[in-house]
C-alpha positions in Angstrom: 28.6 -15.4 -4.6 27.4 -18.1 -6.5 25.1 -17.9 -9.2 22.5 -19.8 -8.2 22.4 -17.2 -4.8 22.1 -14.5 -6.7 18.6 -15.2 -8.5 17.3 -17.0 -5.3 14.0 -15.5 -4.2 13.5 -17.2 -1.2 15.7 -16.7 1.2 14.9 -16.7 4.8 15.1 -13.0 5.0 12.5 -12.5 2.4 10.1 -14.9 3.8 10.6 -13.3 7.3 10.6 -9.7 6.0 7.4 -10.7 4.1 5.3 -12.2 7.3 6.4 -9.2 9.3 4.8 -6.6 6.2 1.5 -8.9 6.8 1.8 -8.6 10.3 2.4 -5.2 10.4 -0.9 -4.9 8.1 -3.2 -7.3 9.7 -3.0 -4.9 12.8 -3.9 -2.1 11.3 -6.4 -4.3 9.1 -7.9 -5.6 12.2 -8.7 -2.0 13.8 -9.7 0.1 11.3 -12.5 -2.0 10.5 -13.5 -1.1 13.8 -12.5 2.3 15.0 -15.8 4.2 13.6 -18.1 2.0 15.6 -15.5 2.2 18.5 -15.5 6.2 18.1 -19.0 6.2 18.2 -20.3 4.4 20.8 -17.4 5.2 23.2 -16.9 9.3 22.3 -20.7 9.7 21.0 -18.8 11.8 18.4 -20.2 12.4 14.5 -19.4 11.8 11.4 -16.6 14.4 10.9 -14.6 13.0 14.0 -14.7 9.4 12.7 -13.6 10.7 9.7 -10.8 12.4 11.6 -9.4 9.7 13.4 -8.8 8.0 10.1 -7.2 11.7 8.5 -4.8 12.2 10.8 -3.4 9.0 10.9 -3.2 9.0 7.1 -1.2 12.2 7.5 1.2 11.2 10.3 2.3 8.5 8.3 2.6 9.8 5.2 4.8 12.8 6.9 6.6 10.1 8.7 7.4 8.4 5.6 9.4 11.3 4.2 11.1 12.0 7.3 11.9 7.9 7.8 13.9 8.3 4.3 15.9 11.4 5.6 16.7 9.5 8.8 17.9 6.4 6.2 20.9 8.5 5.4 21.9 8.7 8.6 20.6 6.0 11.1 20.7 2.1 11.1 17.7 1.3 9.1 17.2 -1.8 11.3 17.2 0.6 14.2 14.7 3.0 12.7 12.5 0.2 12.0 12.8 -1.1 15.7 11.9 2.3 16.9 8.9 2.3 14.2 7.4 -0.8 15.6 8.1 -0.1 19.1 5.7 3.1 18.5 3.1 1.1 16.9 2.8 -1.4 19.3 2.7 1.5 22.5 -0.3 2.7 20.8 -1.5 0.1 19.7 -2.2 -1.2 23.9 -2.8 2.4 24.7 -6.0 3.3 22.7 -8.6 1.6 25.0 -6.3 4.6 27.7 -7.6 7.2 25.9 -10.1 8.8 28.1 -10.7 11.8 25.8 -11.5 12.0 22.1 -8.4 14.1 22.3 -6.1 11.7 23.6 -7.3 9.4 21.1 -5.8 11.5 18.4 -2.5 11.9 19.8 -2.3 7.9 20.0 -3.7 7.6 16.4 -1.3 10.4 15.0 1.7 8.5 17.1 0.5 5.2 15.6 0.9 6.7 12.2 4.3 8.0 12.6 5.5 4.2 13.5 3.3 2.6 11.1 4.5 5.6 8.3 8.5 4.1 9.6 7.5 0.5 9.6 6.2 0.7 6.2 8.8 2.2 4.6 11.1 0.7 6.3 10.5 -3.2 5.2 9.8 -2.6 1.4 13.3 -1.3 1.1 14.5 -3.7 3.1 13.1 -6.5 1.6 14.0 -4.4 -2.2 17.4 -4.9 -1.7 17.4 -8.7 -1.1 15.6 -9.4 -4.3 17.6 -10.3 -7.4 16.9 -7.2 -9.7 16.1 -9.8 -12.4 13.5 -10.9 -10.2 12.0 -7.1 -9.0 8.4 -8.1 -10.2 8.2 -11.2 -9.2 10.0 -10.6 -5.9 7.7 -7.2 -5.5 4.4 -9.7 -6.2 4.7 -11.9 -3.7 5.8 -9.3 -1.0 2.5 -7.8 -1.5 0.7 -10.6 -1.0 1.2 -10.3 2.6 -1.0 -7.5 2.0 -3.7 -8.4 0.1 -4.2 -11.3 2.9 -3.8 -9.0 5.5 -7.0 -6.5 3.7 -8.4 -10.1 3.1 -9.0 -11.3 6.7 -8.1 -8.6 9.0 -11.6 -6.3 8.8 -13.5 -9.8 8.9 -11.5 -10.2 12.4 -11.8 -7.3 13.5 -15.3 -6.8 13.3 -16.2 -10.4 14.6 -14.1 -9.8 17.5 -15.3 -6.7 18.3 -19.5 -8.0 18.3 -18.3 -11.2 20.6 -15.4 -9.9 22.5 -15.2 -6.3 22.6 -12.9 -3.4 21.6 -10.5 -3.9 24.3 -9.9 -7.5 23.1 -9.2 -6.5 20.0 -6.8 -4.2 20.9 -5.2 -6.7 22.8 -5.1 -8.4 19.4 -3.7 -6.1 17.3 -0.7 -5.7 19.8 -0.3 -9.2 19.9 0.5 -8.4 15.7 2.7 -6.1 16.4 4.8 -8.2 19.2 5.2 -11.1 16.7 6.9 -9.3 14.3 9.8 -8.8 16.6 11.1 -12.4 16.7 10.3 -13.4 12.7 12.0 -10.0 12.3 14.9 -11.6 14.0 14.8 -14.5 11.4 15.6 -12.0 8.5 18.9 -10.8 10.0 21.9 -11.0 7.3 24.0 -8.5 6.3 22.0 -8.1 3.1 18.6 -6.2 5.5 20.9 -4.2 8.2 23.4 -2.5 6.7 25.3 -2.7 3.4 28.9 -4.4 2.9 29.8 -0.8 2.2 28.6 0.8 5.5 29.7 -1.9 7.5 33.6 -1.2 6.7 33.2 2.3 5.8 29.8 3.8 7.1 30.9 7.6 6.5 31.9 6.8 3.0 28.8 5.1 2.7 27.1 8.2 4.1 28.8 10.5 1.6 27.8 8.5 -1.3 24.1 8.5 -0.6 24.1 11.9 0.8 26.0 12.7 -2.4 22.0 11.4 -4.6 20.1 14.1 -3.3 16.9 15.3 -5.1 13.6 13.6 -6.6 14.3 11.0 -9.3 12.0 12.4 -12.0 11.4 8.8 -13.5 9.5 8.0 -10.8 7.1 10.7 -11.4 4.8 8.9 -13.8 4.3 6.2 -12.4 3.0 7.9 -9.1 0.5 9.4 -10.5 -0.4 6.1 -12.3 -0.8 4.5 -8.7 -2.6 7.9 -7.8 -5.2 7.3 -10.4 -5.5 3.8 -9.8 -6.0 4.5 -5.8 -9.1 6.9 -6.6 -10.9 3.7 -8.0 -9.8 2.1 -5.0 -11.3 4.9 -2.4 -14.4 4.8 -4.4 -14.5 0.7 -3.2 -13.8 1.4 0.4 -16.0 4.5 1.3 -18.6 3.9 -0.8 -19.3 0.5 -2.0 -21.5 -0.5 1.2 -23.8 2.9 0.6 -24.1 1.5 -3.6 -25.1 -1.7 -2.2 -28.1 -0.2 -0.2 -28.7 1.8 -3.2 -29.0 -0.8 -5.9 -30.5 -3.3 -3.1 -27.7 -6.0 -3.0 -27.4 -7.5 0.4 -23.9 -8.9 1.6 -22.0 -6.4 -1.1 -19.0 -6.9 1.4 -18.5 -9.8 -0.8 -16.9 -8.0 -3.7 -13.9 -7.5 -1.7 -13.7 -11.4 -0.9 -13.7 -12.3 -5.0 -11.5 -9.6 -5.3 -8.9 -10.8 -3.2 -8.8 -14.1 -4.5 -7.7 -12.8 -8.2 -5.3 -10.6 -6.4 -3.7 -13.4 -4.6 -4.0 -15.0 -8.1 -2.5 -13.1 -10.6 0.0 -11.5 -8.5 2.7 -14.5 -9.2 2.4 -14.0 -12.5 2.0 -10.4 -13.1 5.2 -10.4 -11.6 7.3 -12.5 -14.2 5.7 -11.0 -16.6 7.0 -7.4 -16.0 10.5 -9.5 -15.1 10.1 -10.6 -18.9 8.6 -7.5 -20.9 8.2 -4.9 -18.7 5.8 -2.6 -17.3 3.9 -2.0 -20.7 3.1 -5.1 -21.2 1.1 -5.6 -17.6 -0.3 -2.3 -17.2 -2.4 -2.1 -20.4 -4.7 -5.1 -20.4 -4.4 -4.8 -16.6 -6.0 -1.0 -16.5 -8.7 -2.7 -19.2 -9.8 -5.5 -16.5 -10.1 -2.4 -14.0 -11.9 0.1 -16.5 -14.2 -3.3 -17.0 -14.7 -3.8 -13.7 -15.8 -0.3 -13.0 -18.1 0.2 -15.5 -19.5 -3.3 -14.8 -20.1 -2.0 -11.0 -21.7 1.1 -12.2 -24.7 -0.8 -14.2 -24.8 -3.7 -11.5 -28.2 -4.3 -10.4 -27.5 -8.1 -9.3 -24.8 -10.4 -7.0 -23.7 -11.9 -10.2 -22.5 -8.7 -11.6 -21.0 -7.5 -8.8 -19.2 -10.7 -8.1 -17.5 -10.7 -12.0 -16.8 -7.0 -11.4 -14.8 -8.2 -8.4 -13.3 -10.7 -10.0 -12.0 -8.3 -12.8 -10.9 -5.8 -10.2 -8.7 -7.8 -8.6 -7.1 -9.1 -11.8 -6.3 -5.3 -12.8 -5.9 -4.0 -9.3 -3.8 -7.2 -8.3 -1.3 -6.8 -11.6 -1.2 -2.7 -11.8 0.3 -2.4 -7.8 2.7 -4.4 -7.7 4.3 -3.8 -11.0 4.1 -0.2 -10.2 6.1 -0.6 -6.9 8.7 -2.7 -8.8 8.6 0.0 -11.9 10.0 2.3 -9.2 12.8 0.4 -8.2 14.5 -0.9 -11.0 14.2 3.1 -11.7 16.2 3.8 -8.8 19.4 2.9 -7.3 19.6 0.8 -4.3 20.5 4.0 -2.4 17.0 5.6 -3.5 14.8 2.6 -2.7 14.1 4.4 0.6 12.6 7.1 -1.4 11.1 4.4 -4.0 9.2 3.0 -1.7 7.9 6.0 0.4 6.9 7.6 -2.9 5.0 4.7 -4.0 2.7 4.3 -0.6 2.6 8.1 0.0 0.9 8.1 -3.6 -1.4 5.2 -2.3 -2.7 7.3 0.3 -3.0 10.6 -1.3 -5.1 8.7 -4.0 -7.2 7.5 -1.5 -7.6 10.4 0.2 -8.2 12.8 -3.2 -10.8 10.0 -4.0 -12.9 10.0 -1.0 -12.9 14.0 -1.6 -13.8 13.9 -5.3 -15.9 11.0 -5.3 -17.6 12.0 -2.3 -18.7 15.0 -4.6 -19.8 13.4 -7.5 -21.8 11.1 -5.7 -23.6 13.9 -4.0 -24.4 15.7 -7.2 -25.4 12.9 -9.1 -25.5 8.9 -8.0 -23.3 6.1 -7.0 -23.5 4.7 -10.9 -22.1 7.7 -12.4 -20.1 8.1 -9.6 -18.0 4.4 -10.7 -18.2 5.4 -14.2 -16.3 8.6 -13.7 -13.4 5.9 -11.9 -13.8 3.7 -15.5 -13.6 6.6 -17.3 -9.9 7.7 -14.9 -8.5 3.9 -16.1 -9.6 4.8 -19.1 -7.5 8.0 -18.8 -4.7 5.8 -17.1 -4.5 3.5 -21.1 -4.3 6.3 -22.9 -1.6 7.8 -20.9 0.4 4.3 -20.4 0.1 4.1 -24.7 1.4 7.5 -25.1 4.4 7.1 -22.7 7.0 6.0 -25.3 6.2 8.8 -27.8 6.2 11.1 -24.6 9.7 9.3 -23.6 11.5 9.6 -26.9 10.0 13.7 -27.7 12.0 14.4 -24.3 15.1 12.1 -25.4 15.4 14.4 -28.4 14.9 17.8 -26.7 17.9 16.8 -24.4 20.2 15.6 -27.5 19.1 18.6 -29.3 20.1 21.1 -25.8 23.2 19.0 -25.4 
């Protein structure tokens, strides 16, 4: 392989694998916007079974992700991913079938099991394409596809549900999910199927990733970094239209507009940056813009406040994911970028999840302003911990020289 091959970025395979990932996201974008009012009006069910329609699909996938990587070490992961999407898009046509709330559970726990496949699925595919040299900046544009798709997809989804209806938009969001099968087609090389290894030998290829079993403990940090960093971000989505009532700022749907366009921003360059000097180096001024950002939020009592806050989330929020994701996987061998990558979004959602509880909780007992400082005061949290990580790193590289 030449040189010049092995540092390219994009390939046809990446830019395929990376309009699928949007794809995959602007479907679900596009109908979760919309599923409460949908819930509502067609069920007449409260607040709890809203809630749980968006629960268990949160826990299907993120069971379905760790099953998906056990499967890896078996199955074609081109296969598993067909299957995954195949899922999705049954469910997908099917919810407007659901003639009882019940029903509509199954379908939302079935389109979180091929959703939870799909999305593990494509990040290690698309890992193992990009030069390792390149991880960041490789990982940075990858997500892209899904800051656009949380960019536009509620904004369609709620516009096409006021002038066309839920059943339209369904038809919509399958429509996403049948596209991806042809541009998935485009990304076919032997580099997204299968390895050179498994190819000529599968079953010693089999061995020798069956043969890496376990949790790879250096990826423990940095999941509960993107834990702590997702509580900030549950905070934004389940409470952020109830602050905006509450400090009296009209259209505070905004912030996530001016967020999205630092996101798509500093992404690019986030990425070389951790390429260059590595994850230190992005994650500490980063988790500053967000500890700004929130604290900013907490005091805001105008649209000019709450549009810089946005703006300083999504320079924090934009650099601190995506170097996560790609902290993981140049911690991991290309056999554990299955369990990388399900790690890294399983962490997304428990964060989100912990931070709707715990929030929830402190916004009860006190306000929504204290509530977004006690999220700057976890990025504060999130420095201190990112500062003390090489003192932390070289006490445990002494301990083992010391046992050893």
């Amino acid at each position: 392989m030449q040189p010049e091959q092995q540092t390219a970025l994009w390939t046809r395979p990446f830019i395929a694998l990376t309009a699928c990932f949007f794809l995959l996201f602007l479907g679900l974008q596009m109908l979760l916007s919309s599923f409460p009012a949908y819930v509502k009006e067609e069920f007449h069910a409260g607040n709890m079974q809203v809630s749980l329609v968006t629960s268990v699909f949160a826990l299907a996938a993120i069971v379905s992700r760790f099953a998906t990587v056990a499967l890896m070490r078996r199955v074609s992961r081109m296969a598993l991913l067909i299957v995954g999407l195949l899922i999705a898009a049954a469910t997908t046509g099917l919810y407007t079938a659901a003639s009882s709330f019940n029903m509509l559970l199954v379908l939302r726990i079935g389109f979180g099991i091929g959703f939870g496949m799909a999305s593990t699925i494509l990040p290690t595919l698309v890992s193992r394409i990009i030069p390792v040299r390149r991880m960041g900046e490789g990982i940075g544009y990858f997500g892209l596809s899904t800051s656009l798709a949380m960019s536009i997809g509620p904004s369609i989804g709620l516009n096409v549900m006021k002038h066309a209806g839920f059943t339209t938009l369904t038809l919509l969001g399958l429509l996403a999910s049948v596209l991806i099968f042809p541009v998935l087609w485009l990304s076919r090389s032997k580099g997204t199927g299968t390895s050179k290894e498994e190819e000529s030998h599968p079953r010693q290829a089999k061995r020798k990733t069956a043969a890496k079993p376990g949790v790879n403990r250096k990826l423990l940090f940095p999941v509960l970094l993107n834990i702590m960093l997702s509580i900030t971000y549950s905070g934004l989505l389940g409470f952020l239209a109830l602050f905006g009532d509450y400090v009296h700022i009209e259209q505070v749907g905004l912030f996530f507009l001016f967020n999205a366009i630092t996101i798509i921003l500093i992404r690019p360059f986030s990425g070389r940056l951790f390429d260059r000097r590595g994850h230190a180096a992005v994650l500490i001024p980063a988790s500053l813009f967000v500890t700004a950002s929130m604290t900013l939020l907490s005091n805001t009592h105008a649209m000019p406040m709450l549009i810089l806050s946005a703006l300083l989330y999504g320079l924090g929020f934009g650099a601190i994911q995506p170097t996560i994701q790609a902290w993981m996987l140049r911690s991991s061998t290309p056999e554990q970028y299955g369990t990388a990558n399900s790690m890294f979004y399983n962490s997304t959602d428990f964060g989100v999840a912990l931070g709707a509880i715990l929030l929830g909780a402190i916004s009860s007992a006190s306000n929504y302003a204290v509530m977004y400082r006690f999220s700057a005061g976890c990025m504060a949290l999130f420095v201190v911990l990112i500062l003390l990580q090489p003192i932390l790193s070289a006490n445990r590289s002494k301990r083992a020289a010391v046992e050893a």
